[in-house]
C-alpha atoms as an extended CHARMM CRD file, in Angstrom:
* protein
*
       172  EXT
         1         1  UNK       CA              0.9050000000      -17.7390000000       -5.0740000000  PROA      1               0.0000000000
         2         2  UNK       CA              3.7100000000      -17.1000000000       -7.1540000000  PROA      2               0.0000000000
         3         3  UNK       CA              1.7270000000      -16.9530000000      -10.6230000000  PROA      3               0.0000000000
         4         4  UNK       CA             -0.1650000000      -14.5370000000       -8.7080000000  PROA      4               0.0000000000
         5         5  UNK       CA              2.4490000000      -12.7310000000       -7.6620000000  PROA      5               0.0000000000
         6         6  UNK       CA              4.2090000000      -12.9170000000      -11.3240000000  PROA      6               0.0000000000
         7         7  UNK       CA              0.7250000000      -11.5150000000      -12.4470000000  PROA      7               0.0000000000
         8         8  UNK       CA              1.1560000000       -8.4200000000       -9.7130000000  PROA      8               0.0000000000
         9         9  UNK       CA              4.9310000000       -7.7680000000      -11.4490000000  PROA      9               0.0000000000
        10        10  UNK       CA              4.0730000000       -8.0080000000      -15.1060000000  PROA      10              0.0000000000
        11        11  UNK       CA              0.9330000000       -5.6910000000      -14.5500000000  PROA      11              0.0000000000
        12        12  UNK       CA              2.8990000000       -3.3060000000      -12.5860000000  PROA      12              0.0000000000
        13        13  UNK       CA              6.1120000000       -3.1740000000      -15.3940000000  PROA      13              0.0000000000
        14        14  UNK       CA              3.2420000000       -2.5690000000      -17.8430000000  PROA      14              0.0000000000
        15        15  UNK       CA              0.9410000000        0.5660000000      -15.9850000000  PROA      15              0.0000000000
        16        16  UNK       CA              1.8120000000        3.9730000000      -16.8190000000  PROA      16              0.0000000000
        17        17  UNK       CA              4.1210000000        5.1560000000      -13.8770000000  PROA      17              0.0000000000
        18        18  UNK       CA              3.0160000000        8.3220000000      -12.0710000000  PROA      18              0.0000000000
        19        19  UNK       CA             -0.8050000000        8.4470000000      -13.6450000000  PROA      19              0.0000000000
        20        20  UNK       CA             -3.3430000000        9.0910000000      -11.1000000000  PROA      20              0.0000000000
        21        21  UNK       CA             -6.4020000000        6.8280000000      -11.3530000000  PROA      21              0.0000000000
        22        22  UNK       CA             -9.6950000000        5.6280000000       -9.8870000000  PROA      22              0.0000000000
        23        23  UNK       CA            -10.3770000000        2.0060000000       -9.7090000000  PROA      23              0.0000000000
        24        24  UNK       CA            -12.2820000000       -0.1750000000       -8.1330000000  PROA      24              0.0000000000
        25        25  UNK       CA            -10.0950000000       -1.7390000000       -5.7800000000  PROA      25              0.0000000000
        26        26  UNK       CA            -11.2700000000       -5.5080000000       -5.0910000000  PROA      26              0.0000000000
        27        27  UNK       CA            -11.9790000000       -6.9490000000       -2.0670000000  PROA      27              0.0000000000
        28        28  UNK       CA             -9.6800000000       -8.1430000000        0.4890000000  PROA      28              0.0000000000
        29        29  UNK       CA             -7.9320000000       -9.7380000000        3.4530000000  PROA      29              0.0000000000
        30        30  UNK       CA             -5.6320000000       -7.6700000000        5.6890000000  PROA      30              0.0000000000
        31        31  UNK       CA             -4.0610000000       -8.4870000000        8.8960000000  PROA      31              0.0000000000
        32        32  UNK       CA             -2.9450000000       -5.0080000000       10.3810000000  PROA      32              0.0000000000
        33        33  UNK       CA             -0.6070000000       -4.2230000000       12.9720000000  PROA      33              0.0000000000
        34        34  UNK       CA             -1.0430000000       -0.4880000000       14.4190000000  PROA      34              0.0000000000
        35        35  UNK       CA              2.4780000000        1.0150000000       14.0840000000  PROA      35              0.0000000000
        36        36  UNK       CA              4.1980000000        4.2450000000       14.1630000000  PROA      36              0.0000000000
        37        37  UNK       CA              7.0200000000        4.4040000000       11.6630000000  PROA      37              0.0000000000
        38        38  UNK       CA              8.8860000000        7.1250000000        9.5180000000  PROA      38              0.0000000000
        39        39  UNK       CA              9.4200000000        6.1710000000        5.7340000000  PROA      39              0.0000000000
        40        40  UNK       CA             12.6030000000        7.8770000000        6.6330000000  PROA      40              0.0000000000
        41        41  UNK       CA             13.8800000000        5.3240000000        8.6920000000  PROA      41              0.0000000000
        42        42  UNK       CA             13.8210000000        2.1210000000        6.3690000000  PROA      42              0.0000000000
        43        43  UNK       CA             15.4050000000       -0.1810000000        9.1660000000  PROA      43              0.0000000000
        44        44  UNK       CA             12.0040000000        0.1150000000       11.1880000000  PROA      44              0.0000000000
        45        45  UNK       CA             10.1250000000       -0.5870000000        7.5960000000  PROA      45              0.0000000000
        46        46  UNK       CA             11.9460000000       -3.5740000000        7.3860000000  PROA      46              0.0000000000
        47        47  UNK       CA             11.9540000000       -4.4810000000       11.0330000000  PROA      47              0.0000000000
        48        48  UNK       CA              8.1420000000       -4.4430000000       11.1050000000  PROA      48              0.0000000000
        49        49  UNK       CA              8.1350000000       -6.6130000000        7.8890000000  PROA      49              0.0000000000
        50        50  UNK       CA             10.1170000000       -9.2080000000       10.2440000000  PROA      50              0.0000000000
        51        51  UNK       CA              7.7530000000       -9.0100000000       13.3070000000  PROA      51              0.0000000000
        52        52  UNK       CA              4.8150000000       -9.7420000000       10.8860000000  PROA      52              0.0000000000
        53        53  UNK       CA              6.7170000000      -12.4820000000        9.4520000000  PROA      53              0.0000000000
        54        54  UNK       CA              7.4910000000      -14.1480000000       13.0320000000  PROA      54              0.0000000000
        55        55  UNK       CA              3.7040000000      -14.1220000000       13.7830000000  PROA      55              0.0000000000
        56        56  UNK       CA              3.2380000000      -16.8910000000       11.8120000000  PROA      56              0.0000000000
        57        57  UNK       CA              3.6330000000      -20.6080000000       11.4880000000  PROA      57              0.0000000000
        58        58  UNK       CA              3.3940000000      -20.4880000000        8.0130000000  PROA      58              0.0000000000
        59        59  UNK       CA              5.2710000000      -18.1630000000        5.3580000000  PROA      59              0.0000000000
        60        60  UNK       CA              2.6290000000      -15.9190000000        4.6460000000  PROA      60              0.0000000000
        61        61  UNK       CA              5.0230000000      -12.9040000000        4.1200000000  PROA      61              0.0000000000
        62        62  UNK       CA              5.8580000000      -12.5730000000        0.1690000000  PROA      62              0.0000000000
        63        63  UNK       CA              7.3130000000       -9.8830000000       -1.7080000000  PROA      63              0.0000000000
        64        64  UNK       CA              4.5730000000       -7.4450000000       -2.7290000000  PROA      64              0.0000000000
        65        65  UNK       CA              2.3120000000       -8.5800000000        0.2410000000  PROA      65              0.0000000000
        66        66  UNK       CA              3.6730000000       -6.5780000000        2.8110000000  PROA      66              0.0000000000
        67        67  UNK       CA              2.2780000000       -2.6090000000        3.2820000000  PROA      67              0.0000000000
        68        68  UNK       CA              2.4640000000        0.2930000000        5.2120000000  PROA      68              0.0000000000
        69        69  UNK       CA             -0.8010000000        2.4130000000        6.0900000000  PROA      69              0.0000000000
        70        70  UNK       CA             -1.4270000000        5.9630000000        6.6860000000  PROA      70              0.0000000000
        71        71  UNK       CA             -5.0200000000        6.3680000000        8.5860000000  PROA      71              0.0000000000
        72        72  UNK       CA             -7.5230000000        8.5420000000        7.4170000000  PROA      72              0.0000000000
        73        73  UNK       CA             -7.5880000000       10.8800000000       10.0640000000  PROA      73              0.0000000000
        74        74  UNK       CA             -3.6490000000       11.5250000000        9.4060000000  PROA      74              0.0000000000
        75        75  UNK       CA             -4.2470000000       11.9930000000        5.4260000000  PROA      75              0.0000000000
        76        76  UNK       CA             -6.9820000000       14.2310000000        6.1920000000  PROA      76              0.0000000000
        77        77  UNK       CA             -4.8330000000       16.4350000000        8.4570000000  PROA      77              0.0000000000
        78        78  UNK       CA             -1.8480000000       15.8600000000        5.3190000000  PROA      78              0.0000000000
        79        79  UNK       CA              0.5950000000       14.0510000000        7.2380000000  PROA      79              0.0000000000
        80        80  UNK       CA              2.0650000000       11.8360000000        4.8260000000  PROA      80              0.0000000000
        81        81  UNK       CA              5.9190000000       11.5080000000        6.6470000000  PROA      81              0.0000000000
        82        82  UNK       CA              4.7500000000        8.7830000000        9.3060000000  PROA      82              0.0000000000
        83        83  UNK       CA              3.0560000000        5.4520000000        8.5470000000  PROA      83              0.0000000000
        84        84  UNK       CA              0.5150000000        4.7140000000       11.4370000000  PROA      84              0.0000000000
        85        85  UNK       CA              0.3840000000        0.9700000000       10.5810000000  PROA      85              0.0000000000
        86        86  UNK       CA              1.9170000000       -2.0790000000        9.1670000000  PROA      86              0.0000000000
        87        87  UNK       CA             -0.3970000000       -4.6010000000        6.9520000000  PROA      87              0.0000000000
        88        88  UNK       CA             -0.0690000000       -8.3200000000        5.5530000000  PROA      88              0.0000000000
        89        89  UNK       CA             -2.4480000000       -8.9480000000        2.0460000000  PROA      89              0.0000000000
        90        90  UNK       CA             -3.2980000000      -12.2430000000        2.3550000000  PROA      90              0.0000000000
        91        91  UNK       CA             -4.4500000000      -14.6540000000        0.0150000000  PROA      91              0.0000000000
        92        92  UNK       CA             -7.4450000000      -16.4400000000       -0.2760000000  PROA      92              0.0000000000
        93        93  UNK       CA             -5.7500000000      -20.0000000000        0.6340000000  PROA      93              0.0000000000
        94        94  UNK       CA             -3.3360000000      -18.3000000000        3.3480000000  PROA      94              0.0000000000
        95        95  UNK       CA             -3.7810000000      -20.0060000000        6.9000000000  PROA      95              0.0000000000
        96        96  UNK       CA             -3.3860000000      -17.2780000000        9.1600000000  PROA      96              0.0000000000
        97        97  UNK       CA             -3.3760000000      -17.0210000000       12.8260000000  PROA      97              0.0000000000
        98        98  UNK       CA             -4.5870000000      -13.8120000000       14.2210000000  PROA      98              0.0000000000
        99        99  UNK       CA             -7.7040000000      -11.2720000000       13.9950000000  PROA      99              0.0000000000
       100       100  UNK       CA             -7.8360000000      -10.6080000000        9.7940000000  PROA      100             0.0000000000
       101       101  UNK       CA            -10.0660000000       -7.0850000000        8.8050000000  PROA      101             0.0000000000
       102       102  UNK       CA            -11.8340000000       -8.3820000000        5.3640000000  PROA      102             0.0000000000
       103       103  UNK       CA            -11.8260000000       -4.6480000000        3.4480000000  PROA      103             0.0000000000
       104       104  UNK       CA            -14.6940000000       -4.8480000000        0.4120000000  PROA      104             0.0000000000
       105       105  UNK       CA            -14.2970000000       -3.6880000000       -2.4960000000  PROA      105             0.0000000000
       106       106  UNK       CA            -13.6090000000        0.3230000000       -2.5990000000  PROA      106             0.0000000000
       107       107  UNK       CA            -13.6010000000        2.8560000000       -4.8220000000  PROA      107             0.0000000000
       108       108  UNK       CA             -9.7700000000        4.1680000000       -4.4400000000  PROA      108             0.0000000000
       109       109  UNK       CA             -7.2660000000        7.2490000000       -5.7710000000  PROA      109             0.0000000000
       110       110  UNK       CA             -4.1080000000        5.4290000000       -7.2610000000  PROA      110             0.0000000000
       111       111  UNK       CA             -0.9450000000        5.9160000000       -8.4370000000  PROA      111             0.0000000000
       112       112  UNK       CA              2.1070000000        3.3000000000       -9.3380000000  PROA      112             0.0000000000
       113       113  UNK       CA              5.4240000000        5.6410000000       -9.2610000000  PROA      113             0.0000000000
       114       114  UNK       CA              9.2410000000        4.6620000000      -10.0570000000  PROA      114             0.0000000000
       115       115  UNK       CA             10.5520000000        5.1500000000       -6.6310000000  PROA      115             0.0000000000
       116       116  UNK       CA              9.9050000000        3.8420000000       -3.1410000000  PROA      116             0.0000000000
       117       117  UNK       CA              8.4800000000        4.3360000000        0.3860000000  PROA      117             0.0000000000
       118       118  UNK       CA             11.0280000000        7.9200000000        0.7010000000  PROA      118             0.0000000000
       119       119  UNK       CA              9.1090000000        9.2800000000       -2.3130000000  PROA      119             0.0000000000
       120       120  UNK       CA              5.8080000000        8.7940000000       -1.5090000000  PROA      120             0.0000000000
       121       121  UNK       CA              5.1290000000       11.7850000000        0.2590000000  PROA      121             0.0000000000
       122       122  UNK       CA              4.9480000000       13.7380000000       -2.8960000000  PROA      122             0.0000000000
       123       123  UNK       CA              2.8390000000       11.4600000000       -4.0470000000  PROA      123             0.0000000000
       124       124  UNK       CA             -0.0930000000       11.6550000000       -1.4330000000  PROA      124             0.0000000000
       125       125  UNK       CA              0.2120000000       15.5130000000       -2.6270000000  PROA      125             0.0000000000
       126       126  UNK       CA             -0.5520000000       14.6720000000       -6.1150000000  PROA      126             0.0000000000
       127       127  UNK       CA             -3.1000000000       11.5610000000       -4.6760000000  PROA      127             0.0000000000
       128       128  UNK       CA             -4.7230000000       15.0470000000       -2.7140000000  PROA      128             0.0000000000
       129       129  UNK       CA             -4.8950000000       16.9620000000       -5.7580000000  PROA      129             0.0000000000
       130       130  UNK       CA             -6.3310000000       14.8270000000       -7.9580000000  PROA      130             0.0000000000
       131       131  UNK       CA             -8.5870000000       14.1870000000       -5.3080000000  PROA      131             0.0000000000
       132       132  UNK       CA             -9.7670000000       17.8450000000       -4.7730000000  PROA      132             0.0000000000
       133       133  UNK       CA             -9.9180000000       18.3710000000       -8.6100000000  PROA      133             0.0000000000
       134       134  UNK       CA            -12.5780000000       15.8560000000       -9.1930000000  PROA      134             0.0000000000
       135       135  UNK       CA            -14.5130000000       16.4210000000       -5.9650000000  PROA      135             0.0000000000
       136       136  UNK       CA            -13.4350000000       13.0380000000       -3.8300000000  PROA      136             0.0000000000
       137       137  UNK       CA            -13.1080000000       12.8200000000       -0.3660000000  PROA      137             0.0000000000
       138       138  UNK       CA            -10.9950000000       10.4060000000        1.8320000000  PROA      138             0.0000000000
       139       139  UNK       CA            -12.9400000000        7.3620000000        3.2670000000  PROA      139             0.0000000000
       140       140  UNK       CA             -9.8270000000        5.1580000000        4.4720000000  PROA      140             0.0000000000
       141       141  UNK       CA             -6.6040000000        4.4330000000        5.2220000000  PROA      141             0.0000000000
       142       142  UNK       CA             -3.9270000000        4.2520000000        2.5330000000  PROA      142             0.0000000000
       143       143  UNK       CA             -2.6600000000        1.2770000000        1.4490000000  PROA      143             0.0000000000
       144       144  UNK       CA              1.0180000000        1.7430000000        0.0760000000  PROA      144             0.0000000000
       145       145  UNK       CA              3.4380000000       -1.4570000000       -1.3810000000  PROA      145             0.0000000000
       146       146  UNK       CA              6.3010000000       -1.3940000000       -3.0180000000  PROA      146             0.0000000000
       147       147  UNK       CA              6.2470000000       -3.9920000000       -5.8560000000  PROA      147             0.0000000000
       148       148  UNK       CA              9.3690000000       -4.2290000000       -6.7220000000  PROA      148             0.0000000000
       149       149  UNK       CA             12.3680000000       -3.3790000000       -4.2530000000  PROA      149             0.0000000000
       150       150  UNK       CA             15.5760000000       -4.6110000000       -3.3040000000  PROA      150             0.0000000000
       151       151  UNK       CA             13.9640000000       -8.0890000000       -2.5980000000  PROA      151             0.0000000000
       152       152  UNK       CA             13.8000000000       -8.3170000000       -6.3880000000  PROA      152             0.0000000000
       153       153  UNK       CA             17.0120000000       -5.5750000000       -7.4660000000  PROA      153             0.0000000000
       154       154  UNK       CA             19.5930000000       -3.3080000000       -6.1250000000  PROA      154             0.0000000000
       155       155  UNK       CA             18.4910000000       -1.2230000000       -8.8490000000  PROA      155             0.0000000000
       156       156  UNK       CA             16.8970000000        2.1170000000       -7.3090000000  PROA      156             0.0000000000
       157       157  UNK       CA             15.8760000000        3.1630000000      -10.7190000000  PROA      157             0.0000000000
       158       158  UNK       CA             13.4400000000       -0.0240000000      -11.2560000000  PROA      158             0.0000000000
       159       159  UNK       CA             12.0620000000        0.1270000000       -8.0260000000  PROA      159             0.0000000000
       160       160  UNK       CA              7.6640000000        0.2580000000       -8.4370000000  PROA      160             0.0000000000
       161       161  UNK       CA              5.1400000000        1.2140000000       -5.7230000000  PROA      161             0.0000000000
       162       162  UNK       CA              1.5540000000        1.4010000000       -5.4720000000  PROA      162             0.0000000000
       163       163  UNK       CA             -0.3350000000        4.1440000000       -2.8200000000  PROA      163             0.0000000000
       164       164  UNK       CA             -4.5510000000        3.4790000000       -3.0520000000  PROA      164             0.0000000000
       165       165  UNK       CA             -6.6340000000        5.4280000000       -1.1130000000  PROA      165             0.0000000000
       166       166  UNK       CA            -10.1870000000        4.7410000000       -0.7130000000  PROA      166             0.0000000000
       167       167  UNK       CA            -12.4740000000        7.6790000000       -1.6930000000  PROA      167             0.0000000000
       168       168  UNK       CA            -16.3450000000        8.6750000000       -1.8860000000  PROA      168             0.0000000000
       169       169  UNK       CA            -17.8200000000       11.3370000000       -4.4840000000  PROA      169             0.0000000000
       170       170  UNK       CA            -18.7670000000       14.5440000000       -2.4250000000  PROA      170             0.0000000000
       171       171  UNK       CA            -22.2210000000       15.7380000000       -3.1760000000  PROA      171             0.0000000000
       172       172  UNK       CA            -23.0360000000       18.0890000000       -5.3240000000  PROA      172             0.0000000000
C-alpha cells in the first residue's frame, strides 16, 4: 500500500498541472457514501473522511484514497459548489465491510491542478469545456482527490488534486 501510494505521489509531482486529458481510467473498487457537502465548508470534508474511517475494522482510509463525488445529473445541470457523495478507493487486498460498487474501466476528462477541493469549481468549467470542444458527453459521477494536502504539508502552494469524469464520444 504505501509503494503504491508513493507511486500515486511521484506520478502526480511529475504530470503537467492544469492540462486537460483523456485517459483510460482503470478499473476499480469504491465504497460510496451518498452525502451532501459544500467544498466550502472543509470541516464537513473532513468530518465525512472520519465517518468513513469509523466504518471499518481495519485502516482502510489512506491519504489519497479518500474522494468526494459530484453525480452526473448535478454536472450535467453545472453545479459544481456541492459534492453529492463521499467515496473510499480501495485496494485490491483491502478487507472491507460494507456494499463496494466495482466501477470498470472508463474513458474519463482529467485534470491534476495546484490547489484543492475550494478550487475545483473552476475546474469542472474547464473539465466542461474541453468536454464540449471535442464532442464528449458526461456518463458518470466525478471522482475528485486531493493527492497531496495538509496530511502531507501545510504548504497551500504544493497542494495536488485530481477531478476524472467519465465521458462517451457523442455521435456524429
Amino acid at each position: 500500500k504505501i509503494d503504491a501510494r508513493l507511486r500515486q505521489l511521484q506520478e502526480a509531482q511529475a504530470a503537467p498541472l492544469g492540462e486537460i486529458q483523456l485517459v483510460l481510467a482503470p478499473a476499480c473498487r469504491l465504497f460510496w457514501v451518498e452525502a451532501s457537502l459544500s467544498a466550502e465548508n472543509y470541516s464537513d470534508l473532513e468530518l465525512s473522511t472520519t465517518r468513513l474511517a469509523s466504518m471499518q475494522a481495519e485502516a482502510v482510509v489512506f491519504l489519497g484514497k479518500v474522494g468526494f463525488s459530484i453525480s452526473a445529473a448535478h454536472l450535467k445541470a453545472r453545479q459544481y459548489g456541492q459534492y453529492d457523495g463521499t467515496f473510499l478507493l480501495l485496494d485490491e487486498d483491502d478487507a472491507f465491510a460494507g456494499a463496494v460498487m466495482d466501477c470498470p474501466e472508463t474513458l474519463c476528462v482529467r485534470v491534476r491542478f495546484r490547489g484543492h477541493h475550494l478550487q475545483s469549481p473552476d475546474q469542472y468549467r474547464r473539465l466542461e469545456a474541453y468536454m464540449a470542444e471535442h464532442r464528449l458527453t458526461i456518463a458518470g459521477f466525478s471522482r475528485e482527490i486531493a493527492i497531496i494536502d495538509q496530511g502531507f504539508t501545510h504548504d497551500r502552494d504544493k497542494f495536488i488534486t485530481e477531478i476524472c469524469i467519465p465521458v462517451k464520444k457523442l455521435k456524429q
